[in-house]
mmCIF file of the N, C-alpha and C atoms, coordinates in Angstrom:
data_MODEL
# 
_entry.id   MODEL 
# 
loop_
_atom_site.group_PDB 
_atom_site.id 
_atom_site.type_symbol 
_atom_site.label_atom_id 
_atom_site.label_alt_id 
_atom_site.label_comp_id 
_atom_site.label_asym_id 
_atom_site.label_entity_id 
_atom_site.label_seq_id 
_atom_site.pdbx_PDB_ins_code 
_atom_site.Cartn_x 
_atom_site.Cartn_y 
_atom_site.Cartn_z 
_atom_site.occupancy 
_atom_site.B_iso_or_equiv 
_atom_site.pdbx_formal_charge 
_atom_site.auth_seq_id 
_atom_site.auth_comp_id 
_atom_site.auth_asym_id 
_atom_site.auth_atom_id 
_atom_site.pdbx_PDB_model_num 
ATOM 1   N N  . UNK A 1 1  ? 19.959  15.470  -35.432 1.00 0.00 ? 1  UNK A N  1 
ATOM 2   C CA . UNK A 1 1  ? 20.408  15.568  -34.055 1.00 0.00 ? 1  UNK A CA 1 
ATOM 3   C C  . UNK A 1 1  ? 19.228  15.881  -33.121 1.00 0.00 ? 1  UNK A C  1 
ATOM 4   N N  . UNK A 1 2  ? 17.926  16.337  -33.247 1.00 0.00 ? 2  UNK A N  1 
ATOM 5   C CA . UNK A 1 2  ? 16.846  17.004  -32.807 1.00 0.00 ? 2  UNK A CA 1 
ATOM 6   C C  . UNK A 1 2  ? 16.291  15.810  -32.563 1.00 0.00 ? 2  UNK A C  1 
ATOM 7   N N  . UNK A 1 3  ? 15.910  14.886  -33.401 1.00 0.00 ? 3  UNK A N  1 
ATOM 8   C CA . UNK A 1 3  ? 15.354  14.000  -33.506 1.00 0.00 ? 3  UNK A CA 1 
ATOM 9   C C  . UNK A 1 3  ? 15.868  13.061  -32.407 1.00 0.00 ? 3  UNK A C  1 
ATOM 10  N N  . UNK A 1 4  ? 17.225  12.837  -32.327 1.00 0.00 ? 4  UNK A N  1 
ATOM 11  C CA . UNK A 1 4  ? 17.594  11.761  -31.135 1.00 0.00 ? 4  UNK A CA 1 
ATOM 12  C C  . UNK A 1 4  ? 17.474  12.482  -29.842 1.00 0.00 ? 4  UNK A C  1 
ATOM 13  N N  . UNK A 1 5  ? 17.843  13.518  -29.875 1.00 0.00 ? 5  UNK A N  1 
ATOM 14  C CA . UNK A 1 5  ? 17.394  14.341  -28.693 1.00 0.00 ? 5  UNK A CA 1 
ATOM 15  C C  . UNK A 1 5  ? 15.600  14.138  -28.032 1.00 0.00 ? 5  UNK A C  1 
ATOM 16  N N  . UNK A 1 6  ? 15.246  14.225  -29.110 1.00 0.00 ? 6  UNK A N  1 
ATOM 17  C CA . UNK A 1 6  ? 13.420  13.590  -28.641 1.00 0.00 ? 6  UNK A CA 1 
ATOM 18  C C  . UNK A 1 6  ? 13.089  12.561  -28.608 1.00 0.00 ? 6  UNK A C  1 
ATOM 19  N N  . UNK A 1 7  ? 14.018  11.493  -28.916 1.00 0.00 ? 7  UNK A N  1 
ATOM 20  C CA . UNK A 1 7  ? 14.022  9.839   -28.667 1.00 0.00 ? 7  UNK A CA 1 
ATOM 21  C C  . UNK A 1 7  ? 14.817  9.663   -26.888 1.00 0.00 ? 7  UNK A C  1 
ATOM 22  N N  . UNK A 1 8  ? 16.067  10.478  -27.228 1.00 0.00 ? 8  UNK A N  1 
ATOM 23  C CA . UNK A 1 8  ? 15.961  10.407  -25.636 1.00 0.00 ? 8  UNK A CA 1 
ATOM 24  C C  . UNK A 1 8  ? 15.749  10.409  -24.344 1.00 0.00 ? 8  UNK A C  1 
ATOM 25  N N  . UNK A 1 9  ? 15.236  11.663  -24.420 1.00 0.00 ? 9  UNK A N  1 
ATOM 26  C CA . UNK A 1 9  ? 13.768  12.426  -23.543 1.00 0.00 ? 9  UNK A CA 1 
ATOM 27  C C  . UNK A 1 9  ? 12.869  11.861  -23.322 1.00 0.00 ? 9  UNK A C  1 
ATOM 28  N N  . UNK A 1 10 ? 12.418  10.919  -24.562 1.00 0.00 ? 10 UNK A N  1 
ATOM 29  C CA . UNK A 1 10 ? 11.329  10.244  -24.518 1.00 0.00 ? 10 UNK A CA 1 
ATOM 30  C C  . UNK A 1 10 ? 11.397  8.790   -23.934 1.00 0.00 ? 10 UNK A C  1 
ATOM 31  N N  . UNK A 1 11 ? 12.868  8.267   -24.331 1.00 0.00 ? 11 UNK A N  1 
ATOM 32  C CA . UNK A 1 11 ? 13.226  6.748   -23.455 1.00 0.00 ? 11 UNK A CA 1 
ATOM 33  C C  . UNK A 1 11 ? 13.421  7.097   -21.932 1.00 0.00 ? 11 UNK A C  1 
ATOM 34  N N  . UNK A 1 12 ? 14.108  8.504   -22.067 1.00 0.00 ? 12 UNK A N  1 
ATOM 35  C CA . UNK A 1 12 ? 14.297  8.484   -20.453 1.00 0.00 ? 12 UNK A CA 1 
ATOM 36  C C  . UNK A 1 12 ? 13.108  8.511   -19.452 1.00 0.00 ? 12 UNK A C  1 
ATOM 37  N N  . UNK A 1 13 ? 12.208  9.599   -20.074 1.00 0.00 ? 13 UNK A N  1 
ATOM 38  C CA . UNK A 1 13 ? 11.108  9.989   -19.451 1.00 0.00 ? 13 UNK A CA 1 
ATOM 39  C C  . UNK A 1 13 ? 10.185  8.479   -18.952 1.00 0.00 ? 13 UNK A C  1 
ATOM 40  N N  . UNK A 1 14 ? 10.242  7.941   -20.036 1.00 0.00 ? 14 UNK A N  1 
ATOM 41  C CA . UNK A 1 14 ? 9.373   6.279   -20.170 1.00 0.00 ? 14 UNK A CA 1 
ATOM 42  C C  . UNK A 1 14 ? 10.768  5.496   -19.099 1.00 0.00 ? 14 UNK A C  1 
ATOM 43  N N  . UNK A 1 15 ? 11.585  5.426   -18.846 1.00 0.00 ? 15 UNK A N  1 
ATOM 44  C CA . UNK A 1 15 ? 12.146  4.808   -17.872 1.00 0.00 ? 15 UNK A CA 1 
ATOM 45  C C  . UNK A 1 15 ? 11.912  5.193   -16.375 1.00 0.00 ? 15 UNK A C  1 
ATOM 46  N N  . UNK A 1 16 ? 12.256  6.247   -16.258 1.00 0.00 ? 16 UNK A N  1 
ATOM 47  C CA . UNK A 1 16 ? 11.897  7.182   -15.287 1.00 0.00 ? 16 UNK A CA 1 
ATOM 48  C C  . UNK A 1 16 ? 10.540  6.832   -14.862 1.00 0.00 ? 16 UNK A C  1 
ATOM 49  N N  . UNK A 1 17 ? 9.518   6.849   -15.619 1.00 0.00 ? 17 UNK A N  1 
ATOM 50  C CA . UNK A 1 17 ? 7.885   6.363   -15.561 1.00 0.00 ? 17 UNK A CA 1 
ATOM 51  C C  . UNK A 1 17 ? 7.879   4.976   -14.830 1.00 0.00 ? 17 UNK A C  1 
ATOM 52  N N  . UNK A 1 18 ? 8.669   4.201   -15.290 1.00 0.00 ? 18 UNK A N  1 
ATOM 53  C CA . UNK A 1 18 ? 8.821   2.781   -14.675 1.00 0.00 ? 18 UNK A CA 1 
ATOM 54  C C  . UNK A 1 18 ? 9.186   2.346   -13.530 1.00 0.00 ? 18 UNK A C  1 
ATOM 55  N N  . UNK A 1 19 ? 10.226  3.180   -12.865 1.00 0.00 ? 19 UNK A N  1 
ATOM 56  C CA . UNK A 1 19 ? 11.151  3.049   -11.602 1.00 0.00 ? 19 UNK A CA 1 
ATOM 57  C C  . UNK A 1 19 ? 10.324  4.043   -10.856 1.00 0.00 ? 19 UNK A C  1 
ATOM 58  N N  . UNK A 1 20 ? 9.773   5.125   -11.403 1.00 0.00 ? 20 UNK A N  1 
ATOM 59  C CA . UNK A 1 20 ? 8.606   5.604   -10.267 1.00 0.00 ? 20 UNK A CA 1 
ATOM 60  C C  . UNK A 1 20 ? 7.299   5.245   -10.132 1.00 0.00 ? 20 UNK A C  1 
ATOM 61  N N  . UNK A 1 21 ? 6.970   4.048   -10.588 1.00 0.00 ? 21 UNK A N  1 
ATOM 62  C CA . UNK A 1 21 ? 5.619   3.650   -10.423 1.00 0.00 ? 21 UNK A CA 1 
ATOM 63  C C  . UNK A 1 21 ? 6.115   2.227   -9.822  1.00 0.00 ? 21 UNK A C  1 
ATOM 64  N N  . UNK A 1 22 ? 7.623   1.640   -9.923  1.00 0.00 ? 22 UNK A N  1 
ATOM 65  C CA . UNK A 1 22 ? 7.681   0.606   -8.883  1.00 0.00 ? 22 UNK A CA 1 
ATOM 66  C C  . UNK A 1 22 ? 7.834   0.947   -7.823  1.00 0.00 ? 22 UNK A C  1 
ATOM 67  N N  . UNK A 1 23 ? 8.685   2.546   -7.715  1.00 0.00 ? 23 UNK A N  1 
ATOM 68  C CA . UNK A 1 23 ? 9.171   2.748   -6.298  1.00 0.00 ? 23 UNK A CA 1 
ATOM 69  C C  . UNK A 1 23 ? 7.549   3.109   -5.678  1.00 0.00 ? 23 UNK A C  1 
ATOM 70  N N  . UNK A 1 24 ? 6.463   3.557   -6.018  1.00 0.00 ? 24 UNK A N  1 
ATOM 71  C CA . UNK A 1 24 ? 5.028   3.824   -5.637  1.00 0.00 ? 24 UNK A CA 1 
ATOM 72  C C  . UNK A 1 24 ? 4.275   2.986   -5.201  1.00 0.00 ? 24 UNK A C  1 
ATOM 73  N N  . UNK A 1 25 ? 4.833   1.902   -6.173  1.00 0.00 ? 25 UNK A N  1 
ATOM 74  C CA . UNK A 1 25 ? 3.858   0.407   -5.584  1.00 0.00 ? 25 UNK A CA 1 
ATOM 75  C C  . UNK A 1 25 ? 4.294   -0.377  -4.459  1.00 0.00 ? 25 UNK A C  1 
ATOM 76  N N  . UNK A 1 26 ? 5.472   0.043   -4.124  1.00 0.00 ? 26 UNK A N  1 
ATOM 77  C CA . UNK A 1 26 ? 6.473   -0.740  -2.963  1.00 0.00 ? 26 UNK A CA 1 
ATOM 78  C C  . UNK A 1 26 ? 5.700   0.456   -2.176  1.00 0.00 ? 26 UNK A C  1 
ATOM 79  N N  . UNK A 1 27 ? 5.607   1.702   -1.979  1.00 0.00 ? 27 UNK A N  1 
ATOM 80  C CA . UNK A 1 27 ? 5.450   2.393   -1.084  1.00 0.00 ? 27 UNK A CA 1 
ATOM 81  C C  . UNK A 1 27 ? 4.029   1.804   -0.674  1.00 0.00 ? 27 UNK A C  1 
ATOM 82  N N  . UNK A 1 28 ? 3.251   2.213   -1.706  1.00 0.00 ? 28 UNK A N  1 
ATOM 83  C CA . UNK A 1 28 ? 1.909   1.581   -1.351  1.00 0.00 ? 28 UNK A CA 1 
ATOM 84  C C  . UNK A 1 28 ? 1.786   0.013   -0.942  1.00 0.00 ? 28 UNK A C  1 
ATOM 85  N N  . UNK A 1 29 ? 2.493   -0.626  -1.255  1.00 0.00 ? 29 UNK A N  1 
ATOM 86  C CA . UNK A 1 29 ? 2.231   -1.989  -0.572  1.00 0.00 ? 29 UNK A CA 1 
ATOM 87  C C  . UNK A 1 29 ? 2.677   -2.323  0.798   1.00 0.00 ? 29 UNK A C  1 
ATOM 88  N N  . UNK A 1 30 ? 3.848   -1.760  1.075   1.00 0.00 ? 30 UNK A N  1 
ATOM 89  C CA . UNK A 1 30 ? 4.503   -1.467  2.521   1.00 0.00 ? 30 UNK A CA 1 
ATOM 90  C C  . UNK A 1 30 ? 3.334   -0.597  3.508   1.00 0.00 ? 30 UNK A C  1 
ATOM 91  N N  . UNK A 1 31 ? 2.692   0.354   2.847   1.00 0.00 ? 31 UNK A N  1 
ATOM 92  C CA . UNK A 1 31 ? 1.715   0.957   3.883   1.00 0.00 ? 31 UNK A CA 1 
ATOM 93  C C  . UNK A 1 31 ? 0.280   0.489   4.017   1.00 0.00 ? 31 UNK A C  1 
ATOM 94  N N  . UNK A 1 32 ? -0.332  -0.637  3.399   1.00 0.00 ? 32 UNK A N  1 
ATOM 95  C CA . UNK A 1 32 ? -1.587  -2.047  3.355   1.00 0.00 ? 32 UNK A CA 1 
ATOM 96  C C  . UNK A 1 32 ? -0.855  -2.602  3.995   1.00 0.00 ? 32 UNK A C  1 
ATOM 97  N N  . UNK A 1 33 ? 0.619   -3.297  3.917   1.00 0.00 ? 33 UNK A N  1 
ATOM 98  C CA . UNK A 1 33 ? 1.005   -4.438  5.355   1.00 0.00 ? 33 UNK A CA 1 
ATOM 99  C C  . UNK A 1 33 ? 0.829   -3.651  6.337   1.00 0.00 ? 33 UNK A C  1 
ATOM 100 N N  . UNK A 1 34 ? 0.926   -2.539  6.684   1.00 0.00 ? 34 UNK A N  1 
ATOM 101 C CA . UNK A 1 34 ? 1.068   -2.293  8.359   1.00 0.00 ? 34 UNK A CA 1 
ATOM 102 C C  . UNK A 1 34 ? 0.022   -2.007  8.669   1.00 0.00 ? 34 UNK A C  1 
ATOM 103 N N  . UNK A 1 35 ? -1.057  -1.373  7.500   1.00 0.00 ? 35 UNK A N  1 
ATOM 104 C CA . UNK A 1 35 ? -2.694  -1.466  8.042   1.00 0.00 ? 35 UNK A CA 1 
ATOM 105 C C  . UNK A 1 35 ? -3.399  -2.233  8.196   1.00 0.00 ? 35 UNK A C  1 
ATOM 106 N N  . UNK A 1 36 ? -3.077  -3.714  7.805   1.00 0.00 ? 36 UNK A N  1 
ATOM 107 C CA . UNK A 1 36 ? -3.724  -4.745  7.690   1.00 0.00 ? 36 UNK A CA 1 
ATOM 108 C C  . UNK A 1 36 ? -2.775  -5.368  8.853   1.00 0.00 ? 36 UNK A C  1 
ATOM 109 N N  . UNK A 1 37 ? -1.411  -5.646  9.317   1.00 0.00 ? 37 UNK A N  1 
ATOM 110 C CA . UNK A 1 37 ? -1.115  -5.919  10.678  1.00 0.00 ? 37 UNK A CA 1 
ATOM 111 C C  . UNK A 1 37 ? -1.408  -5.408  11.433  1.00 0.00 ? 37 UNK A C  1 
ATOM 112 N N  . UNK A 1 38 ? -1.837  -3.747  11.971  1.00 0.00 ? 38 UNK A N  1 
ATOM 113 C CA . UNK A 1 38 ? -2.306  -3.244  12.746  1.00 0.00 ? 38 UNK A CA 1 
ATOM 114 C C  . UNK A 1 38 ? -4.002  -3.548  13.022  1.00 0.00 ? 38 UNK A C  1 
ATOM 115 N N  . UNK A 1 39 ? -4.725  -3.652  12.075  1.00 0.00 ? 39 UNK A N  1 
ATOM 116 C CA . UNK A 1 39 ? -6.337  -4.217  12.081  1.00 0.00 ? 39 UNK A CA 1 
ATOM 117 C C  . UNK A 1 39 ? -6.335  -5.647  12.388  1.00 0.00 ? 39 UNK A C  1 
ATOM 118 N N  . UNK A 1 40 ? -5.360  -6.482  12.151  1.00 0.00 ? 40 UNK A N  1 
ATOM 119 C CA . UNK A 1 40 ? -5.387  -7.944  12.828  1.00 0.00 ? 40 UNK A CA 1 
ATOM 120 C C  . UNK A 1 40 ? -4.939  -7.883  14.085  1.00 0.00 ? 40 UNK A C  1 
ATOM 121 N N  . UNK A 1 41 ? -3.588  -7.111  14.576  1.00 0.00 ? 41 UNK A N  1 
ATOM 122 C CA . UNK A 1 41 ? -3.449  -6.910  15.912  1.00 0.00 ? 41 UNK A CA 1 
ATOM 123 C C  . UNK A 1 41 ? -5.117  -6.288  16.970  1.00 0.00 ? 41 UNK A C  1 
ATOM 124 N N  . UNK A 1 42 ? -5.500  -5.368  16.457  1.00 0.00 ? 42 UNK A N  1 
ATOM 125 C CA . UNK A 1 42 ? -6.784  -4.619  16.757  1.00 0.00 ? 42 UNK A CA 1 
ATOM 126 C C  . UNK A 1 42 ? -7.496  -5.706  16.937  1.00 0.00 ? 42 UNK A C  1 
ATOM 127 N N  . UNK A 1 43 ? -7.866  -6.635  15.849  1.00 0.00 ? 43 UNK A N  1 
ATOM 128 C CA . UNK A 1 43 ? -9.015  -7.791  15.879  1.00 0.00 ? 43 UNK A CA 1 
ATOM 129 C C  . UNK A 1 43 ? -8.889  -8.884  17.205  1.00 0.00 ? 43 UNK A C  1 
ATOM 130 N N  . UNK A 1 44 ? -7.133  -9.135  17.842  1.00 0.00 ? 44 UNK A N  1 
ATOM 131 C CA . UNK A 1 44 ? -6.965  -9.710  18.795  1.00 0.00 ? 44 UNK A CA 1 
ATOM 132 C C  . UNK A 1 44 ? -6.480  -9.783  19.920  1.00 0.00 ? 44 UNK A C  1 
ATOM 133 N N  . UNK A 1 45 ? -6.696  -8.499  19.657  1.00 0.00 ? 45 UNK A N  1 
ATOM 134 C CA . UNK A 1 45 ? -6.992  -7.524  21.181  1.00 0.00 ? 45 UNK A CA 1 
ATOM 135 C C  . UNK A 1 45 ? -8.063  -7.257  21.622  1.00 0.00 ? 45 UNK A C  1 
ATOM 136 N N  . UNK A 1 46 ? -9.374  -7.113  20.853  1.00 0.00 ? 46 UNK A N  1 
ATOM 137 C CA . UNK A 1 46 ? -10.655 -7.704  20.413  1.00 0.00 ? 46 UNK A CA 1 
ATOM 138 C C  . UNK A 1 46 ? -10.916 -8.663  21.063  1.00 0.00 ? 46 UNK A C  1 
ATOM 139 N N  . UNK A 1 47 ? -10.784 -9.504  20.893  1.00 0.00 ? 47 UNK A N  1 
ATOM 140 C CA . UNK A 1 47 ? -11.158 -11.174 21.009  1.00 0.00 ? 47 UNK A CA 1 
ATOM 141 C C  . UNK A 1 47 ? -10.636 -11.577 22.304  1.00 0.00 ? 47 UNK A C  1 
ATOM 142 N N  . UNK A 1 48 ? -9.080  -10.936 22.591  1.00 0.00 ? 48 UNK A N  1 
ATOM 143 C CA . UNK A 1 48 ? -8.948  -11.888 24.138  1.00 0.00 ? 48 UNK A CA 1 
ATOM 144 C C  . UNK A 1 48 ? -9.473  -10.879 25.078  1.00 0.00 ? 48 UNK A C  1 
ATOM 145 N N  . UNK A 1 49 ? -9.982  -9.679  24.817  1.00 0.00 ? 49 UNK A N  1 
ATOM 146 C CA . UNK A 1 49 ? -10.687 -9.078  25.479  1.00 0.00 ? 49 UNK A CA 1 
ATOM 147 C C  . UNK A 1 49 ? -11.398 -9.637  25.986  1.00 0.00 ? 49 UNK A C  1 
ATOM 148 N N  . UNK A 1 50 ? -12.525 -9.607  24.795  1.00 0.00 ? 50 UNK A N  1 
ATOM 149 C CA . UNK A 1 50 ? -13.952 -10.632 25.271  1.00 0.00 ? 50 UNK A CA 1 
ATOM 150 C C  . UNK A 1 50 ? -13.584 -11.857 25.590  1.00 0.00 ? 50 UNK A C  1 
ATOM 151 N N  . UNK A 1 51 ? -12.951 -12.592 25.676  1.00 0.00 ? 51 UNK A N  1 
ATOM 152 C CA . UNK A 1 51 ? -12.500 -14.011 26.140  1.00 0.00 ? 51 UNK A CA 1 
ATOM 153 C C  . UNK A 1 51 ? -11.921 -13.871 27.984  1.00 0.00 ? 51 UNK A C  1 
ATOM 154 N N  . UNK A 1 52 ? -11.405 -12.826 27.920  1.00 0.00 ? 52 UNK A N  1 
ATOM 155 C CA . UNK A 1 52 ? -11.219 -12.260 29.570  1.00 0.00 ? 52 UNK A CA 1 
ATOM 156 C C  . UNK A 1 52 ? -12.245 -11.787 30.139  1.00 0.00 ? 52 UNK A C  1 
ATOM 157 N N  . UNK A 1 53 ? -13.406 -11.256 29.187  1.00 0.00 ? 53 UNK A N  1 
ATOM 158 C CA . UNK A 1 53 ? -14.177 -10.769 30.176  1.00 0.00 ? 53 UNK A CA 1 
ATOM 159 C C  . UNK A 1 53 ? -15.429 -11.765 30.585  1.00 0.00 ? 53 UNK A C  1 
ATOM 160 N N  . UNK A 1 54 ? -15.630 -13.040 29.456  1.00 0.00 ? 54 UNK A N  1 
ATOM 161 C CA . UNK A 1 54 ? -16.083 -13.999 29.726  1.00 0.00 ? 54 UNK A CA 1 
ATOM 162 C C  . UNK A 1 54 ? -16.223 -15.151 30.894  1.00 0.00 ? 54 UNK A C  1 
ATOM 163 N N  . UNK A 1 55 ? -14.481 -15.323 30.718  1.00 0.00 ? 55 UNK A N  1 
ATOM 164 C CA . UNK A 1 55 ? -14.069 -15.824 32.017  1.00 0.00 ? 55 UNK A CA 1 
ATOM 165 C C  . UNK A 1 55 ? -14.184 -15.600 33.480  1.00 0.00 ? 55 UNK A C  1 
ATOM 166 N N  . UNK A 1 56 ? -14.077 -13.886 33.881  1.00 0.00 ? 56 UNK A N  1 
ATOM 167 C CA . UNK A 1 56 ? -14.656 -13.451 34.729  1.00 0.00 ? 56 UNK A CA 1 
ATOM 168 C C  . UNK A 1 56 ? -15.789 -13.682 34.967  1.00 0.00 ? 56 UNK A C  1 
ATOM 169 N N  . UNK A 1 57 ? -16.459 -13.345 34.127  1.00 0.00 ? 57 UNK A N  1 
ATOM 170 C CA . UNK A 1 57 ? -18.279 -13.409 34.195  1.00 0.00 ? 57 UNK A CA 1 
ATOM 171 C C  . UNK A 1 57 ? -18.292 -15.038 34.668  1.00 0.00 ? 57 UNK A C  1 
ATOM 172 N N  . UNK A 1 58 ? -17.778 -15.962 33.957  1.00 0.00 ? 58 UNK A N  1 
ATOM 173 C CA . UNK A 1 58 ? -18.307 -17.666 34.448  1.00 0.00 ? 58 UNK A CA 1 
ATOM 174 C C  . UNK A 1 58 ? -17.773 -17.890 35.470  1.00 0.00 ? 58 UNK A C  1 
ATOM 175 N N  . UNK A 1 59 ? -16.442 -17.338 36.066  1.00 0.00 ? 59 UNK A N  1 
ATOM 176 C CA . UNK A 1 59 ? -15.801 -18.039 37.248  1.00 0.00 ? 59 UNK A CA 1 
ATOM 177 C C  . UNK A 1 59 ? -16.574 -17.225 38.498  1.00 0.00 ? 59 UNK A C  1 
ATOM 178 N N  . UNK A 1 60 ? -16.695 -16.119 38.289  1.00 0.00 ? 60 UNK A N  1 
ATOM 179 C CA . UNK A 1 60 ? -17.457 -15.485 39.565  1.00 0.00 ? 60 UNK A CA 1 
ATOM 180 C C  . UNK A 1 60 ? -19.101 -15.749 39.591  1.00 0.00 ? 60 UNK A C  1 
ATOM 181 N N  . UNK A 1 61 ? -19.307 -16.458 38.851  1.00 0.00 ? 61 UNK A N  1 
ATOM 182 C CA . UNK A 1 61 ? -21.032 -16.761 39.105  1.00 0.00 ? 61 UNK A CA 1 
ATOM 183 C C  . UNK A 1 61 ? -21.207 -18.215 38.879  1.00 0.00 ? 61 UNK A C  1 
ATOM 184 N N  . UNK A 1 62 ? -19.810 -18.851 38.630  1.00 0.00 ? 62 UNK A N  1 
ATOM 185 C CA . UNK A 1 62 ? -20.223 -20.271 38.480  1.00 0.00 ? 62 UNK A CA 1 
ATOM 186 C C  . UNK A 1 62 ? -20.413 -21.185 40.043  1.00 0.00 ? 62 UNK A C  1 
ATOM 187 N N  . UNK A 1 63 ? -21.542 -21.544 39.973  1.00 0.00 ? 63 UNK A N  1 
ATOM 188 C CA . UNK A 1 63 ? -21.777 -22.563 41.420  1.00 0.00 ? 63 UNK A CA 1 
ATOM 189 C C  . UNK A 1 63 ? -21.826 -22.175 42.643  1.00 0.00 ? 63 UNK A C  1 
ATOM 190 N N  . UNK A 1 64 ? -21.878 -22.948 43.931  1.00 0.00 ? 64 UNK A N  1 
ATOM 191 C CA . UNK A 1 64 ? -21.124 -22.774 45.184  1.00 0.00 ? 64 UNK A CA 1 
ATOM 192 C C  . UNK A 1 64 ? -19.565 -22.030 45.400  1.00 0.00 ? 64 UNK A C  1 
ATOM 193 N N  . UNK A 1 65 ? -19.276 -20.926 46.232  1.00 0.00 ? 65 UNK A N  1 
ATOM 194 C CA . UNK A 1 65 ? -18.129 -20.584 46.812  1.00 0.00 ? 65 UNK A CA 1 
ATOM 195 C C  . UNK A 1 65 ? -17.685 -21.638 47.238  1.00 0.00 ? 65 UNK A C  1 
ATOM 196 N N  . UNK A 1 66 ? -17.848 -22.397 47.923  1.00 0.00 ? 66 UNK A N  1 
ATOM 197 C CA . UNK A 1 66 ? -16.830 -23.150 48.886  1.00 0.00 ? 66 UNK A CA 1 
ATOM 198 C C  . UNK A 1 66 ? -16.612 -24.272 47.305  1.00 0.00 ? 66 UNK A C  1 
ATOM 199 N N  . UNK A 1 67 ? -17.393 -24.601 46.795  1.00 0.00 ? 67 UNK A N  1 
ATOM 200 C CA . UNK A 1 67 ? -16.947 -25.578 45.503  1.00 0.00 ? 67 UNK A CA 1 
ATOM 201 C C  . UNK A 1 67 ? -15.844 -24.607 44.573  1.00 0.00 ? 67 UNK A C  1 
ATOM 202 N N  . UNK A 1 68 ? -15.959 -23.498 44.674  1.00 0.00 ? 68 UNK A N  1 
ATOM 203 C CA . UNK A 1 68 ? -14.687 -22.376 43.295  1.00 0.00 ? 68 UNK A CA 1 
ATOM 204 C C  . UNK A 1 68 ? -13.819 -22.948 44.598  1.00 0.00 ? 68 UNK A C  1 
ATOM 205 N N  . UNK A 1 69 ? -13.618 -22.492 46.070  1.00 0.00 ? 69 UNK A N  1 
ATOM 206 C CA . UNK A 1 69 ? -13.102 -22.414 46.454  1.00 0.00 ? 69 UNK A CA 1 
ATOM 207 C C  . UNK A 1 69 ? -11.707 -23.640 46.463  1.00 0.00 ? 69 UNK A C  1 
ATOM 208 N N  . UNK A 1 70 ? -12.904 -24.816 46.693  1.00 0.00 ? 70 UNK A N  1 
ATOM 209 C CA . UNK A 1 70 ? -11.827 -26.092 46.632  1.00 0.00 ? 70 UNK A CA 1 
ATOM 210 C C  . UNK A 1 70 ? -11.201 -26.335 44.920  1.00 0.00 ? 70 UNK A C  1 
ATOM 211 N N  . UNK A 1 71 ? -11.868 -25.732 43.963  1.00 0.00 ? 71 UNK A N  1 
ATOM 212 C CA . UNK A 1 71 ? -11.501 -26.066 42.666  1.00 0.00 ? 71 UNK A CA 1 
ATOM 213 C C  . UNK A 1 71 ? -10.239 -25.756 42.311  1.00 0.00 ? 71 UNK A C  1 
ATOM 214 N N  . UNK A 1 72 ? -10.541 -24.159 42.744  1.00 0.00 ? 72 UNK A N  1 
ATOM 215 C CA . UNK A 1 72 ? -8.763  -23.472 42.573  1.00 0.00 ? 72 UNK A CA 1 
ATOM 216 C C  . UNK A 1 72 ? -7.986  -23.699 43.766  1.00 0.00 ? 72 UNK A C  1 
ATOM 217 N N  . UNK A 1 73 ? -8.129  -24.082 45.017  1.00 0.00 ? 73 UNK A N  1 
ATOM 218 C CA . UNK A 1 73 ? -7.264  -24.790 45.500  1.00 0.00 ? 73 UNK A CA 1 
ATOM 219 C C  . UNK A 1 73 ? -6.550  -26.293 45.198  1.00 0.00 ? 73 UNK A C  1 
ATOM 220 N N  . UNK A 1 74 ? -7.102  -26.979 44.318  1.00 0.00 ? 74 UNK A N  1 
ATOM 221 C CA . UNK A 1 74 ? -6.537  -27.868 43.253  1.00 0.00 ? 74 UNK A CA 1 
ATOM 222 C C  . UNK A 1 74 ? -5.463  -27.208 42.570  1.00 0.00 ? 74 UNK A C  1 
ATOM 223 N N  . UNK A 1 75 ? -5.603  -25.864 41.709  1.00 0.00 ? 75 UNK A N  1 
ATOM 224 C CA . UNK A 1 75 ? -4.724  -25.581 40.787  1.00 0.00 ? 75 UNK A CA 1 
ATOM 225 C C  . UNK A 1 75 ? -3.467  -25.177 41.388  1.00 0.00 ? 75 UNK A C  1 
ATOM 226 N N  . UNK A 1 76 ? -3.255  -24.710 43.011  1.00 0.00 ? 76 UNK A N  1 
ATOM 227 C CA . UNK A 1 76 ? -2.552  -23.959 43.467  1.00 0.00 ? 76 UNK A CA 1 
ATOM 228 C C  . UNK A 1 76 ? -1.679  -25.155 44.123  1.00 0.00 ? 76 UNK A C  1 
# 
């Protein structure tokens, strides 16, 4: 009777081992997606940054005023 008693303990324990190292790996994999969506969000917020601040920089130093002037009066 001792004996199955330490087979049980021992299947349970080894089950138990299993369902808490999946429920660990779901935890841990759920918390890499949101650090790795949050660092790609970061990266392109990044980027249209510098892409806005580019634009500024070329439209306010590109050419003649009265030439920006008539250009974007085209767009409008």
């Amino acid at each position: 009777m001792v004996e199955f008693l330490i087979w049980l303990v021992a299947a349970l324990g080894a089950v138990g081992g299993v369902v808490l190292g999946r429920v660990w790996g779901r935890v841990e994999g759920k918390r890499a997606g949101k650090r790795e969506v949050e660092r790609d969000a970061m990266e392109e917020t990044i980027g249209r940054i510098e892409r806005g601040r580019d634009a500024v920089r070329d439209g306010r130093g590109a050419g003649d005023p009265a030439q920006r002037l008539r250009r974007n009066d085209g767009d409008w």
